[in-house]
N, C-alpha and C positions, 0 to 999 in steps of 0.2 A: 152210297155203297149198296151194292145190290145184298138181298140176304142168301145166297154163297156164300157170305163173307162171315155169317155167325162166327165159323172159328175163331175168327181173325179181332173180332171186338171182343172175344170171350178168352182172350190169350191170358197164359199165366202170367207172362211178363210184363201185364200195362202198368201196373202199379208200380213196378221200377223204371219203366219209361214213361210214364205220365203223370206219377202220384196221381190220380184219380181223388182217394181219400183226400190229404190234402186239399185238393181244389175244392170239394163238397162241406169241408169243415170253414171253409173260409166263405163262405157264403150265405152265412147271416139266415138261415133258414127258422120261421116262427112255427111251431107246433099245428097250428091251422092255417097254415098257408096253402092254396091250390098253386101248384107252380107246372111246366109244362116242359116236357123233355121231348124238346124239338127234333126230327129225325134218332128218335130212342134206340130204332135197330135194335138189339137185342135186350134192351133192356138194362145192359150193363151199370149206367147211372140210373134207370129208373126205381133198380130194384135196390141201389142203394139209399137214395133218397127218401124213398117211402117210410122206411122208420120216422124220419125228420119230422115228416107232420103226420100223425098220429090221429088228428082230429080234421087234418086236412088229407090233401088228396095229390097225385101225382099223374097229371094227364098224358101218357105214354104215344106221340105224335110222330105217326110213319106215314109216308104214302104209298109205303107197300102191302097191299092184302096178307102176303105171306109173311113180313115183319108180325102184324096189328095180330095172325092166328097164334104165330108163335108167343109176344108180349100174353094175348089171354088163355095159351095153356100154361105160359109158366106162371103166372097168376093164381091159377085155378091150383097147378099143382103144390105152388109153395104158402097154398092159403091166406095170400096178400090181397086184401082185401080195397086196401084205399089207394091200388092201380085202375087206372081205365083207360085201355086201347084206345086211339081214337085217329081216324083214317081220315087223312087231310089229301089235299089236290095240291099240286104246282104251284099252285097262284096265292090258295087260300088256307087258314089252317080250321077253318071252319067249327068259329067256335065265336059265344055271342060276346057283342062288344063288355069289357071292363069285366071281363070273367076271369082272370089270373090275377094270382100277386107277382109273379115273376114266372121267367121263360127260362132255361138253359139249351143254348145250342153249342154240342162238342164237337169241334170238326167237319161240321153241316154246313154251316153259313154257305163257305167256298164252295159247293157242290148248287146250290140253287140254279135254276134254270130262270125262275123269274125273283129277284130280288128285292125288285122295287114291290112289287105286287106282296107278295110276301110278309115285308117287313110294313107293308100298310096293313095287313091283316093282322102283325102281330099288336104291331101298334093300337091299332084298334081293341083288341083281347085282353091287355094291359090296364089294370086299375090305375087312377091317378096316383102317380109315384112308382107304379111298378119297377118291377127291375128284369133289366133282360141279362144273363149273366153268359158271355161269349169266349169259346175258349178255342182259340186256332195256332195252329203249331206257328212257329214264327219265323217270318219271310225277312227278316233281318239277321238272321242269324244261319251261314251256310251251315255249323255243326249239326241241325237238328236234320236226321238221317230221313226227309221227306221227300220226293220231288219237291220242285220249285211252284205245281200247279194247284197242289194242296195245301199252300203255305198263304200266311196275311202278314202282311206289315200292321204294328199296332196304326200309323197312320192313314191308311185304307181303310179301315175298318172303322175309327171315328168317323172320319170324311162321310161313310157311306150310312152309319147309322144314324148323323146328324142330317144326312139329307131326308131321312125317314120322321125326323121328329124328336131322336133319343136323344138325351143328352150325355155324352161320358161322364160318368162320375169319378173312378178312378179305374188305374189299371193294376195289377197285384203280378209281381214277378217271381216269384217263390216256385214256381213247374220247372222241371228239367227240360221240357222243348215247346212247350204254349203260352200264350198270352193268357191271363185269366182278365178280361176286359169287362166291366160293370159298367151298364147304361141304368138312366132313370128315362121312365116317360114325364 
């Protein structure tokens, strides 16, 4: 999602179309966990997260310049301190091996250009056990009002995250139109 689209992530209506909350309370987050909010865009889960670890940190990962400016003024203005912008490539999320406790990607996965690459880099980033915590609108289900090219089957998405390494641990159905899918490394 190019960043145009701030409005569009910062709508008043996601919370009744995505529970957001929801999803973020069900994710087991530790007070000092570094966890990594893969394609952040606006910010929308990072700035909710950041409360969660207090002693930890929340690495706000865009590959847009004009995302990473906007993530560090609104940082700056809402004196959130344990955010940090951080400007990844294609390929790489450029960031050193076993440096997360877990990842979250909202609706990004499907948008990757390089996936394999990617998910070896996250793989990589991931402390032993990490968790990558994956949430895509669901491509079994025609009700949820998405195209069909922004949608995963929960099947697809094991499939592809076990070729990277992760293991499914479980999947949580509780979202009105997403998968909330949990990998361990």
């Amino acid at each position: 999602m190019g960043h145009q689209a701030i409005n569009w992530l910062e709508r008043d209506n996601r919370e009744a179309e995505e529970a957001p909350s929801a999803a973020i309370s069900a994710l087991e987050i530790q007070p000092d966990d570094v966890i990594a909010d893969i394609g952040a865009g606006s910010g929308y889960y990072t700035f909710r997260l950041a409360p969660l670890v207090p002693r930890g940190r929340v690495i706000a990962i865009d590959i847009q310049p004009e995302m990473i400016e906007f993530l560090t003024n609104r940082a700056r203005g809402e004196g959130v301190k344990n955010v940090q912008p951080h400007l990844s490539t294609i390929t790489s999320l450029e960031l050193p091996p076993e440096s997360l406790d877990s990842a979250i990607l909202v609706d990004v996965y499907h948008e990757f250009s390089h996936p394999v690459e990617m998910l070896a880099s996250l793989y990589s980033a991931l402390k032993p056990g990490g968790r990558l915590f994956l949430l895509e609108y669901r491509g079994e289900d025609p009700e949820v009002p998405i195209k069909p090219l922004h949608k995963m089957t929960e099947a697809q998405a094991i499939k592809e995250m076990k070729a990277s390494g992760l293991e499914h641990f479980k999947t949580l159905h509780h979202l009105p139109w997403q998968h909330l899918m949990i990998f361990e490394k």
